[in-house]
LOPA-210631 format. One record per residue: residue number from 1; residue in one letter; x, y, z of N, C-alpha, C, CB in turn. Coordinates in steps of 0.2 Angstrom, whole numbers, plus 2048, in hexadecimal, padded with zeros to 3 digits. Glycine has a CB too. Example, Ala and Ser with C-alpha at 12.3 -4.5 7.8 and 13.67 -1.06 7.14 Angstrom:
2
[1 'A' [842 7E4 827] [83E 7EA 827] [842 7F0 827] [839 7EA 82D]] [2 'S' [840 7F5 823] [844 7FB 824] [840 800 827] [846 7FD 81D]] 
//
This chain:
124
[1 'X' [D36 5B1 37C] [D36 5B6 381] [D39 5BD 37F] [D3A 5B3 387]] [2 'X' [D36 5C2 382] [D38 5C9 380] [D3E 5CA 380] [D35 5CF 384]] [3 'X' [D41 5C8 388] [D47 5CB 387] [D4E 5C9 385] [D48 5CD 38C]] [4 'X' [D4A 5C0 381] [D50 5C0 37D] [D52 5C4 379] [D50 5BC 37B]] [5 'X' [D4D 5C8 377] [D4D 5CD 36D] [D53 5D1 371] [D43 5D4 368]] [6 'X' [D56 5D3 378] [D59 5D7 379] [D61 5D6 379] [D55 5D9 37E]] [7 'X' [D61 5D0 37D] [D69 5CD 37D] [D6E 5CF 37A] [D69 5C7 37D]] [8 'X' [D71 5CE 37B] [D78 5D0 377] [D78 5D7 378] [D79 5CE 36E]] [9 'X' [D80 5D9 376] [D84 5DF 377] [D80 5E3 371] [D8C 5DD 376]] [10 'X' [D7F 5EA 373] [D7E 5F0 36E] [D82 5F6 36D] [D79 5F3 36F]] [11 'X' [D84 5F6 369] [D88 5FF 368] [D82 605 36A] [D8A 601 35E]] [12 'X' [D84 60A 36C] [D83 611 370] [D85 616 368] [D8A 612 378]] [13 'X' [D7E 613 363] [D7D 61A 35E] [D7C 622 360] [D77 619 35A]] [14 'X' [D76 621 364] [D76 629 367] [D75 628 36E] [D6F 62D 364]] [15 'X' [D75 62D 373] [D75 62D 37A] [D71 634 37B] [D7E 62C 37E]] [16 'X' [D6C 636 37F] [D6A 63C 382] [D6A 63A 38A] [D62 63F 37E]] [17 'X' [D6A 63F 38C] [D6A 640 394] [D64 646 396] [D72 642 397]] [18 'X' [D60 645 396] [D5B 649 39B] [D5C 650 395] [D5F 64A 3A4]] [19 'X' [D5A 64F 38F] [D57 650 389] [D5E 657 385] [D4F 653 38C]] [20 'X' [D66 652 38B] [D6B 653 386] [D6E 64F 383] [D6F 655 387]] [21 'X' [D73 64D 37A] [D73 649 379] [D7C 64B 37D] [D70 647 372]] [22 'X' [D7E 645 37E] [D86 642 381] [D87 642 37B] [D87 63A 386]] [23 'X' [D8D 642 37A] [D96 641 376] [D96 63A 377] [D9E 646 37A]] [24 'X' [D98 638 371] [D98 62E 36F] [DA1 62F 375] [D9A 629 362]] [25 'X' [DA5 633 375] [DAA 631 378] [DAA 633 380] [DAF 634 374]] [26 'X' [DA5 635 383] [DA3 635 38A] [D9E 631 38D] [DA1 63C 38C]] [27 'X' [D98 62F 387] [D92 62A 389] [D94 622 389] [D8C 62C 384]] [28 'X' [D90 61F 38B] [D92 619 38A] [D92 617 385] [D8F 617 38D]] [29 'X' [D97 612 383] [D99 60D 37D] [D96 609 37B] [D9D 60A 37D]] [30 'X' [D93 604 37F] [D8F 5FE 37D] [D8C 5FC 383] [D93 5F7 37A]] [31 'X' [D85 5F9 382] [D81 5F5 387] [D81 5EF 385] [D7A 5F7 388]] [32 'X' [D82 5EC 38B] [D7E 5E5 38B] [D78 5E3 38E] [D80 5E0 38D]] [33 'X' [D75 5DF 38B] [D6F 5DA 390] [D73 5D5 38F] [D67 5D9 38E]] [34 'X' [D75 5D0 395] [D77 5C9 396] [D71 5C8 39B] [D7F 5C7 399]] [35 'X' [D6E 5C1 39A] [D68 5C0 39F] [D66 5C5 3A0] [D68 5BE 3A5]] [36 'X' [D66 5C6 3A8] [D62 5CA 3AC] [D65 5CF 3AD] [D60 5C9 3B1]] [37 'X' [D6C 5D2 3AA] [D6F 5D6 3AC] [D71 5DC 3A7] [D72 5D3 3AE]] [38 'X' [D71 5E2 3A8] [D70 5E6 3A3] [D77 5EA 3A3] [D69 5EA 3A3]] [39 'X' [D7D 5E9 39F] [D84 5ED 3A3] [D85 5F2 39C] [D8C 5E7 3A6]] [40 'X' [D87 5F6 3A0] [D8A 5FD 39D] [D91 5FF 39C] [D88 602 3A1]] [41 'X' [D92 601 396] [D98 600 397] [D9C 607 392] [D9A 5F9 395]] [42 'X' [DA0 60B 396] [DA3 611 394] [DAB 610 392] [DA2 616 39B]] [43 'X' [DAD 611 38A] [DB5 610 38B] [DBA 614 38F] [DB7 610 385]] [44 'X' [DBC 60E 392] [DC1 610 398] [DC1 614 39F] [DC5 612 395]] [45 'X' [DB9 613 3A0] [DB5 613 3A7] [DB2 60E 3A9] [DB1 618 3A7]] [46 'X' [DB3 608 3A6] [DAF 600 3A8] [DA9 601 3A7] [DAF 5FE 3AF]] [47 'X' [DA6 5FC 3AD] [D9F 5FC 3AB] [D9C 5FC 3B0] [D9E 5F7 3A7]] [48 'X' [D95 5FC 3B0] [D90 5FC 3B4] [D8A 5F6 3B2] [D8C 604 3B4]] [49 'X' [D89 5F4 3B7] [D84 5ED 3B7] [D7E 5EE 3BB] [D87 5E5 3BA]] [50 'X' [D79 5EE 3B8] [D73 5EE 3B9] [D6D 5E7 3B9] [D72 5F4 3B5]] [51 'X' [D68 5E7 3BE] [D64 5E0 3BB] [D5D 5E6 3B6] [D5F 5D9 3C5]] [52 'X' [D5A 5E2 3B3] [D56 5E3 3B1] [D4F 5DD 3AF] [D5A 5E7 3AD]] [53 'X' [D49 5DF 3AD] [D42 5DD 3AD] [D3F 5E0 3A7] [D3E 5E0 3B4]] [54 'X' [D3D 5DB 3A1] [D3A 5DE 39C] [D31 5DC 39C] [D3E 5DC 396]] [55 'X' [D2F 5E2 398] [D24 5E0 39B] [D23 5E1 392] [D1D 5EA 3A3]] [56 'X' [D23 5DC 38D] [D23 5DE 387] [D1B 5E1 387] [D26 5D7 381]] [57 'X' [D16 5DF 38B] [D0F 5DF 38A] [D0D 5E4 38B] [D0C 5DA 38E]] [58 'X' [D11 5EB 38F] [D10 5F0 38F] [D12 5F4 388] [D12 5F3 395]] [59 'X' [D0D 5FC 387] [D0E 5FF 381] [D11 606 381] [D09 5FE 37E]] [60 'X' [D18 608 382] [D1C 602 37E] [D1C 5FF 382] [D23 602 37B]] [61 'X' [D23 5FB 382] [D26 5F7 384] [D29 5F8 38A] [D29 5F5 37F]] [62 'X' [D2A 5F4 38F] [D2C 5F9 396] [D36 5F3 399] [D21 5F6 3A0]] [63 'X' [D34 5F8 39C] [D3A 5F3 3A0] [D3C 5F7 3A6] [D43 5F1 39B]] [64 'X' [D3E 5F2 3AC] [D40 5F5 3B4] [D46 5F5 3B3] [D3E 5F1 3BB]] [65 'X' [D4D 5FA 3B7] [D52 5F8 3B8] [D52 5F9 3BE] [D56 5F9 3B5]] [66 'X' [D58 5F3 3C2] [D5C 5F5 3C9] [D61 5F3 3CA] [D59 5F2 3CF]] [67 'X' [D63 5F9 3CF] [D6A 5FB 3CF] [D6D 5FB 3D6] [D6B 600 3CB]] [68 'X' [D71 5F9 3D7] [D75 5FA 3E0] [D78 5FE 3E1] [D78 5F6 3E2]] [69 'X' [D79 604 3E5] [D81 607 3E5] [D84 605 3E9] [D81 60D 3E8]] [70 'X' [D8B 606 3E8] [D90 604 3EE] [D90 604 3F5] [D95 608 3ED]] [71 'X' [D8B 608 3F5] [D88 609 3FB] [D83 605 3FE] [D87 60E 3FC]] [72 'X' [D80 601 3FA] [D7B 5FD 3FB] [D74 5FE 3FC] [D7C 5FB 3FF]] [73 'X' [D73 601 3F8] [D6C 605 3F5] [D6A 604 3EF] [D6C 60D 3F5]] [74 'X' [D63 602 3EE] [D63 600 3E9] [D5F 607 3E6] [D60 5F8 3E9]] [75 'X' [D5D 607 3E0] [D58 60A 3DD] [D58 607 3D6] [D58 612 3DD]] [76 'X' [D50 608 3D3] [D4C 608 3CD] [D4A 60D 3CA] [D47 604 3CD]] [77 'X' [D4A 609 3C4] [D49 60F 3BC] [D45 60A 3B7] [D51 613 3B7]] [78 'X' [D41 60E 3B7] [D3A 60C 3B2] [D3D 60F 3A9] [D32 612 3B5]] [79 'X' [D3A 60B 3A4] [D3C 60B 39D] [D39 60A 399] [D40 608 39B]] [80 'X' [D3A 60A 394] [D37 609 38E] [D3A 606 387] [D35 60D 38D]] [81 'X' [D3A 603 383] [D3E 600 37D] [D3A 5FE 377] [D40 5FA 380]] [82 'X' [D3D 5FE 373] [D3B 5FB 36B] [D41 5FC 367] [D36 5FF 368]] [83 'X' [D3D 5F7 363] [D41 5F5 35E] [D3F 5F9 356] [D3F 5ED 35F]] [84 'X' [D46 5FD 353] [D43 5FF 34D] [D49 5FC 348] [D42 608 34F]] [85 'X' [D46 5F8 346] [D49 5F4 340] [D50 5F1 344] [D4B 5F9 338]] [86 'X' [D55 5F4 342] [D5B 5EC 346] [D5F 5F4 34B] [D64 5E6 33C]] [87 'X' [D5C 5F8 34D] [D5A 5FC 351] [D58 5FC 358] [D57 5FE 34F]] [88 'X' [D59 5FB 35F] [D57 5FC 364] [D57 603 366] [D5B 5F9 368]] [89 'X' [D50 606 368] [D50 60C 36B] [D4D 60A 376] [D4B 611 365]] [90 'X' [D51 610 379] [D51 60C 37F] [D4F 612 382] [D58 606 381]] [91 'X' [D4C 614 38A] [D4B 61C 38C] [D49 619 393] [D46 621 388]] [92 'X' [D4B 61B 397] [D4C 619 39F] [D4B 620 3A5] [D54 615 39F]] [93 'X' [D4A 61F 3AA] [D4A 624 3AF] [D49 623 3B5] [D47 628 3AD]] [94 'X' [D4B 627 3BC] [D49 623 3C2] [D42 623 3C2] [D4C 626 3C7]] [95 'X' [D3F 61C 3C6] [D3A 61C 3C6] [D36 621 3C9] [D39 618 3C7]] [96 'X' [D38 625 3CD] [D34 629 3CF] [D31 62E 3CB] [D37 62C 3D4]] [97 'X' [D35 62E 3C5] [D2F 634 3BF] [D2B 62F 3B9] [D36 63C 3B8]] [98 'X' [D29 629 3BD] [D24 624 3B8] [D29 622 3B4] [D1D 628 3B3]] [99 'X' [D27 61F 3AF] [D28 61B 3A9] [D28 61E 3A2] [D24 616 3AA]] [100 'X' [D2C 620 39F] [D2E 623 39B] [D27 624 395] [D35 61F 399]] [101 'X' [D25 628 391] [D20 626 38B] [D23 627 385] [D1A 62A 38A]] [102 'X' [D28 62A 382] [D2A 62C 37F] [D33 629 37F] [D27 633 37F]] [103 'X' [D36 62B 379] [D3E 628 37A] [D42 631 37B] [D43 622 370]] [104 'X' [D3D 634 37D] [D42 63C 37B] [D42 63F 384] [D3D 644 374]] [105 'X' [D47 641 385] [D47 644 38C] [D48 64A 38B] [D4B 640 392]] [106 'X' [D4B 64D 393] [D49 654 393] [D4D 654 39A] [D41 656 392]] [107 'X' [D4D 65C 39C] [D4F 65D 3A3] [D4B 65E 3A7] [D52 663 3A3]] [108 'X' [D44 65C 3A9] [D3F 65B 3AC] [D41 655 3AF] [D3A 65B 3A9]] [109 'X' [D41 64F 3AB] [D40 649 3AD] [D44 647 3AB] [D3C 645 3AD]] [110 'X' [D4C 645 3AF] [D51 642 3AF] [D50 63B 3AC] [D53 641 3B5]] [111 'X' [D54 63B 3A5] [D52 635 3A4] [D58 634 39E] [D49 634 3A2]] [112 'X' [D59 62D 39C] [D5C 62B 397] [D5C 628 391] [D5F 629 398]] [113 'X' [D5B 629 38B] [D59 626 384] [D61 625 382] [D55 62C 37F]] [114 'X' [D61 61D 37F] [D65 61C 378] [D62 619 372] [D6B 617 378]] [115 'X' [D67 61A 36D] [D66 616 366] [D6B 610 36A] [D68 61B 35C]] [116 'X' [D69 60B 367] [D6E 606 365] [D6E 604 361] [D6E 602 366]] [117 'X' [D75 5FE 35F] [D73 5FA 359] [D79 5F3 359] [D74 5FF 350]] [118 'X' [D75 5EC 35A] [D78 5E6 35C] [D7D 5E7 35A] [D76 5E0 35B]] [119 'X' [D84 5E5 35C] [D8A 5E2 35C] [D89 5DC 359] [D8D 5E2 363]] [120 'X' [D8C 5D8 354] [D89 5D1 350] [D90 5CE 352] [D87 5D0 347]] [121 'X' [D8C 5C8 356] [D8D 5C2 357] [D94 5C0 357] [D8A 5BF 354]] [122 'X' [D98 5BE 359] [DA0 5BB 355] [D9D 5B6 34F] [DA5 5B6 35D]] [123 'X' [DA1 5B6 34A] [D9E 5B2 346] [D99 5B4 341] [D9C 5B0 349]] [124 'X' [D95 5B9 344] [D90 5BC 33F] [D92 5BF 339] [D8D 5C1 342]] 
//
C-alpha cells in the first residue's frame, strides 16, 4: 500500500510558502504520517494534526488533506508527492486552486512545498 512508503516522522529540509522559502527556524520542524493522520510540527509552537488520503494511481502522485478549526469547520487541500531517492518531496494547497502540478509555488496560488528526509527509526 502507497501510504505506507510514507509513515514515519520526516525532517523539514526546505519549506516555501506561496513561492517564499520559510527560515528552518520559523517553519516547521518535522512531519509525520502516523495512519491516517498527518501532524505538523513547529519547535515550541506544537503541533497541528491533520487526516489525510493518498491516490498513488494519479500522475503525480496526489493526496487530500482535512482539517478542522477550533471553530468547527472543516476544510481541504489537494497535493501532490514523490519520492526522490531517500527524499520526500511534498506540495499542497486549498482545494479551491486545484491540485497542485508542479512542487514550486508562487503568490498566485497559495500553496505549500517541502523537502523532506525520514527521521530513522530508533534502532536504525
Amino acid at each position: 500500500m502507497e501510504s505506507s512508503l510514507l509513515q514515519g516522522r520526516w525532517t523539514v529540509l526546505d519549506f516555501e510558502d506561496s513561492g517564499d522559502k520559510v527560515p528552518q527556524e520559523i517553519g516547521f520542524s518535522t512531519i509525520e504520517f502516523a495512519g491516517e493522520k498527518l501532524i505538523l510540527e513547529k519547535e515550541g509552537a506544537g503541533r497541528l494534526e491533520l487526516s489525510f488520503r493518498v491516490f498513488a494511481s494519479t500522475r503525480p502522485k496526489s493526496l487530500e488533506i482535512e482539517a478542522n478549526t477550533p471553530e468547527g469547520n472543516r476544510f481541504f487541500m489537494t497535493g501532490i508527492y514523490a519520492f526522490e531517492g531517500d527524499l520526500l518531496r511534498v506540495c499542497w494547497n486549498d482545494s479551491g486552486h486545484g491540485r497542485p502540478t508542479t512542487f514550486e509555488t508562487n503568490a498566485q496560488t497559495r500553496g505549500l512545498s517541502f523537502v523532506l528526509k525520514r527521521v530513522p527509526a530508533a534502532g536504525e
